[in-house]
N, C-alpha and C positions, 0 to 999 in steps of 0.2 A: 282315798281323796282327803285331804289338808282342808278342813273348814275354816271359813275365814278368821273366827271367833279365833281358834287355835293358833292362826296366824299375827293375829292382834295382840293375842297373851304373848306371844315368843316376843314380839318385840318392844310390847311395854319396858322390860327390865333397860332395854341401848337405850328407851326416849327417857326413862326416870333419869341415868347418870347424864344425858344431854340436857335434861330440864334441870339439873342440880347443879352443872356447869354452867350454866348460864344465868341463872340464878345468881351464884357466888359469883361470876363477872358484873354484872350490872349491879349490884347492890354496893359494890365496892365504887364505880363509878360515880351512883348514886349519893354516898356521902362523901366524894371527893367534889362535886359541882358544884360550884361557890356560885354560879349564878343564878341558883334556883331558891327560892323561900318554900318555908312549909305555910300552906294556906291556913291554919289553924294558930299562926303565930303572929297571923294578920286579922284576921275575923276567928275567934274561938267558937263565935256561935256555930259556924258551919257544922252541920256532922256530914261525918267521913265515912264511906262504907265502900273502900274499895274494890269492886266485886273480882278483878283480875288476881285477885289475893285470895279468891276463894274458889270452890269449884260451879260459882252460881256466877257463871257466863256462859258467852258461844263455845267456847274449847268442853265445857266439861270440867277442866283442872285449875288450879291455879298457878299464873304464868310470873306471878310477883312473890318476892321473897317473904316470910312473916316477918310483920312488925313494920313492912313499906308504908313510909309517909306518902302525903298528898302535896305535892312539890310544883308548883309554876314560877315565870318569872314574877320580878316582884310586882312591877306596872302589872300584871294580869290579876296577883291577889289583892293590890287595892281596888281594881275594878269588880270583883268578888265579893270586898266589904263593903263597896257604893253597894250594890247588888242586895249585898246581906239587910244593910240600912232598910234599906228600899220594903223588901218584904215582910220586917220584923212591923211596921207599921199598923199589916193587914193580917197581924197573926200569924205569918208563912216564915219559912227561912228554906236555906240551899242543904239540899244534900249531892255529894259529890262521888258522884263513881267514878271517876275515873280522872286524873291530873298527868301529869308530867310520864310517858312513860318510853324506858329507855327502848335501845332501839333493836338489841337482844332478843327483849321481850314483844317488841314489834313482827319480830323475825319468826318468834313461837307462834304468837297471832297468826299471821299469814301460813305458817306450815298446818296447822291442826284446823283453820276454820277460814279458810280463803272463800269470802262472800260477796267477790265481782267489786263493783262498786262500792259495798260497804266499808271494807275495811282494806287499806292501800299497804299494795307492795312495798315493801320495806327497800327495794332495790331501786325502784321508778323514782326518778325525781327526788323529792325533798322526802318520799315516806310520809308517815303519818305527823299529821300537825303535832300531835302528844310530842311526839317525838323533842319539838323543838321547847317544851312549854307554852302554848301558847293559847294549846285548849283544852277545855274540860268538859265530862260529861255529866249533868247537870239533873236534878230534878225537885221537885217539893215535897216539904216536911210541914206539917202543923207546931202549932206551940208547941207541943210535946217533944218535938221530933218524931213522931212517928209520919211515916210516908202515907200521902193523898190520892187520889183513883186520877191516873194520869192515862194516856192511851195507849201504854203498852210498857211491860216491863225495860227493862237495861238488855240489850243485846237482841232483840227482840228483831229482826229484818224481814218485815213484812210491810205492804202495803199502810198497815194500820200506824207504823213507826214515822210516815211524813212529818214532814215541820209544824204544816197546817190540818188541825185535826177534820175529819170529813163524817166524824161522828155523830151520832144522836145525843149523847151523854151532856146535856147544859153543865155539871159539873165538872165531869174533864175538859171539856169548853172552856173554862172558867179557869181552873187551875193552870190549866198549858197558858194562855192567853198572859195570867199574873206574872206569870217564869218569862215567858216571853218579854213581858212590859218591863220586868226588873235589868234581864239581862240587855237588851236593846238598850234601855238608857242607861246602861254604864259600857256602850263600846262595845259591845259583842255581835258577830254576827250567827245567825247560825245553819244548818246542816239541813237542806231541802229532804234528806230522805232517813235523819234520823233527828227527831226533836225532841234528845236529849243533850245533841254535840252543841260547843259551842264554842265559838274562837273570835281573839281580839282581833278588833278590827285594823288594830296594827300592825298584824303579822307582817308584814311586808319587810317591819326595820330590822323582824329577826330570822327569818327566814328566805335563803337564797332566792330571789324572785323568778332566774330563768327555770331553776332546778323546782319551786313550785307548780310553775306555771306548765312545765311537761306533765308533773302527774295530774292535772288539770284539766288538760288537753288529749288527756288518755281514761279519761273520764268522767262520767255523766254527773258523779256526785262532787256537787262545788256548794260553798259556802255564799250564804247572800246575806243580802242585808233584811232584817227583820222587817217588817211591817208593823208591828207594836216598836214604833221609835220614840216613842214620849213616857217618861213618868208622871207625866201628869193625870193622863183620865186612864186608870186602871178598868175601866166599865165600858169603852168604846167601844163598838161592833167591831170585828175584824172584816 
């Protein structure tokens, strides 16, 4: 009898030269798309840790080429540097897992870690918003850059990953809530069942609206509008 394990090694060596291929397609893609900006060339402060670049995601592996930028449209990274403004005031800034991502690599996603509602068919509809530029997946950093106790790490799809935390922690309370109040008042909505996603409320002008609205309509996880919609009172009850 053939253990599974055994059967996983044989076919690691097809999925490496399928992940190297696709890789060297969409990288190429990638610096040919004139209408994407790197978000680091609009707000510098931001740090960049793209975790699909490494093997500290849901796959295991890294599904982005080394040396991938963090790429949205442009309207999306000045609403990033409102965002960045916003939280350098109180000490915080954006760290960014995850930006513009092609749709190759969407295609990897959904082969190696298909998680329902989480992460959308690359085939359904418009795919994943990444896909278009138009979201990011988002968290906080202290002065330093170093990352803050949030409710759950990047990738994380569990109960604990909602929008609205249902925790006991007054500091992840606090810190989700600040992300929230940044990102809500610069146009963003975000992601009922991951409260790290987060997309312009514009999407509409760049993305197919029938072809979104099927993969929508095919599932539970949809985009809303934030309830921290003010920057003004960073300290209001949710």
């Amino acid at each position: 009898m053939i253990s599974s394990r055994k059967v996983a090694r044989s076919r690691w060596p097809h999925f490496a030269s399928l992940l190297g291929t696709f890789i060297s397609v969409f990288a190429g893609k990638l610096a040919a798309n004139p209408d994407l900006v790197e978000i680091k060339s609009v707000a510098p402060s931001i740090v960049i840790e793209l975790r699909y670049a490494t093997p500290h995601n849901v796959t295991g592996r890294p599904i982005y080429p080394r040396g991938m930028r963090a790429m949205v449209l442009p309207s999306v990274a000045q609403q990033l540097a409102g965002a960045q403004k916003f939280l350098c005031q109180y000490g915080y800034g954006l760290k960014i897992w995850d930006a513009y991502r092609p749709k190759e690599a969407q295609v990897l996603l959904w082969q190696l870690a298909s998680k329902g509602d989480y992460i959308a068919d690359p085939e359904n509809g418009s795919g994943s918003m990444h896909s278009w530029g138009v979201s990011v997946d988002a968290t906080l950093v202290d002065a330093g850059g170093y990352s803050v106790k949030m409710p759950t790490d990047f990738d994380e799809f569990t109960p604990a990953a909602a929008m609205y935390y249902q925790g006991i922690d007054p500091l992840v309370r606090a810190h989700l809530r600040l992300l929230q109040l940044a990102m809500a008042g610069n146009d963003f909505y975000g992601f009922r069942i991951e409260w790290w996603h987060f997309t312009t409320a514009d999407w509409k002008k760049y993305v197919p609206y029938h072809e979104a609205k099927q993969s929508a309509d095919s599932s539970n996880a949809k985009t809303e509008k934030l309830k921290a919609a003010s920057q003004k009172n960073p300290n209001s009850k949710t």
